[in-house]
N, C-alpha and C positions, 0 to 999 in steps of 0.2 A: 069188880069182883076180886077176891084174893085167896091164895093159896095159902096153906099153913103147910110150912117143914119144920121138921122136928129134927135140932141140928145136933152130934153126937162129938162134944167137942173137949178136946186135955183140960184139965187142970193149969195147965201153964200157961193156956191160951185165955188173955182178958177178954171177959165175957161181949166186950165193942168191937174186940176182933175176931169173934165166932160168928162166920160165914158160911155161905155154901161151898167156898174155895180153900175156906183153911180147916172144916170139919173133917174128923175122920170117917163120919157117915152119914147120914139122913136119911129119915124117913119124910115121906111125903102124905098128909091125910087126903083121904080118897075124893072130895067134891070141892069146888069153889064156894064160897059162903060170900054173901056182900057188903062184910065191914068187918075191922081190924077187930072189934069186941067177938063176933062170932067166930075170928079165925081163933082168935085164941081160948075159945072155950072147945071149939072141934078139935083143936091140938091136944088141949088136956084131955077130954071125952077120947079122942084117938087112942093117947098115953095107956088112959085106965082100961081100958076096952082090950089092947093086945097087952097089956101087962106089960110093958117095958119097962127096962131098969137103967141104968148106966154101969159099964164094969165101973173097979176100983181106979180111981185115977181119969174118969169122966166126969160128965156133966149135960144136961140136956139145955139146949136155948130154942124156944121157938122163932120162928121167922115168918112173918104174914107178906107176902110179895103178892102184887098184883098180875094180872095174867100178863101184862106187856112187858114184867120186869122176869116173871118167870121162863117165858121166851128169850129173852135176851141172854139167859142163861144156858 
């Protein structure tokens, strides 16, 4: 199962190193979905759904983590 974050990360930061740890925020979509194709369509769906945007000088990167990786965190 895995989890989709939706990671709110600078401009400065290369998109290999936008993390849960170096993001300035995330969101989390609300349900576990059961493969990296459905986490990243509930990411997008999540996106469009609450109308998120990025300020000026962001960027949005999705992150599909499984539940043992999201624990770990």
């Amino acid at each position: 199962m895995y989890q989709a974050f939706i990671l709110v990360c600078l401009v400065g930061v290369a998109p290999e190193n936008c993390k849960l740890d170096t993001a300035v925020a995330f969101f989390q979509a609300p349900r576990l979905v059961s493969s990296q194709l459905m986490c990243g369509l509930q990411a997008k769906a999540f996106i469009d759904d609450v109308r998120l945007k990025p300020n000026d000088g962001e960027y949005f990167r999705v992150s599909c983590l499984t539940a043992a990786e999201t624990a770990a965190k």
